[in-house]
N, C-alpha and C positions, 0 to 999 in steps of 0.2 A: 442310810442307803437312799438314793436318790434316782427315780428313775421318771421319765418322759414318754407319752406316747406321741409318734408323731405317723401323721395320715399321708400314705403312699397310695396315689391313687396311680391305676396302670389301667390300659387298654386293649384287654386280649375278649375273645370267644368262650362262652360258654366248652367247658370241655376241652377248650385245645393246652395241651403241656405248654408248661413255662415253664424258663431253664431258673436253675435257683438264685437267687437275693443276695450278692456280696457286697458285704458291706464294710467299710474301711472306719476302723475309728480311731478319733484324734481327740486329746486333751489340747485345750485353748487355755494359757495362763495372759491373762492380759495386763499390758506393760503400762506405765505411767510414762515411761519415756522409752523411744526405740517404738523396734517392731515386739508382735507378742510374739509368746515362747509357746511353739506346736509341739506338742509330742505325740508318735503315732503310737496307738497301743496295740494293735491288733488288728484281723482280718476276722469277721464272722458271716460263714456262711451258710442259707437259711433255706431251706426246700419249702415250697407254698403247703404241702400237706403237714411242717412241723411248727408250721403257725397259730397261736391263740388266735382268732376273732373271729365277729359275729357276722353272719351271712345276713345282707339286707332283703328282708320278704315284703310280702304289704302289710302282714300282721306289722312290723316295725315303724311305730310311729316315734320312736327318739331318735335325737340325731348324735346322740352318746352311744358310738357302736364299742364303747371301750371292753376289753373283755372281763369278766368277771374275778381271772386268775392268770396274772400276765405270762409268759412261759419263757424260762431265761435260755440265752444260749453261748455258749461257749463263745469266748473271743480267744483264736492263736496267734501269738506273735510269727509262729512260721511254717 
């Protein structure tokens, strides 16, 4: 199993709703010749409260905000 954390920084207010994180995912097979081969696998989308991660405080002196227990979410093809 292979998985990536990747850092989405966004720019809202303390407090003010955001609408939820859709995310489209695609496998990359890459070609020796031609173009590479996409395939889409799914849609998953993510509400900010059904998210793993760490709230940065001043107590927080790493800059590894990884979370401790990554929290998987369903991908639909429809």
């Amino acid at each position: 199993m292979y998985y990536e954390l990747l850092e989405l920084k966004i720019d809202y207010m303390k407090g003010e709703d955001l609408p939820p994180f859709v995310f489209d995912i695609y496998d990359v097979d890459k070609a020796f010749i031609g173009d590479d081969d996409t395939d889409y696998m799914g849609r998953c989308i993510v509400k900010l409260e059904d998210t793993a991660h760490k709230r940065i405080t001043e107590e927080t002196d790493s800059v590894d905000l990884k979370p401790e227990t990554p929290k998987w979410h369903s991908i639909r093809y429809k």
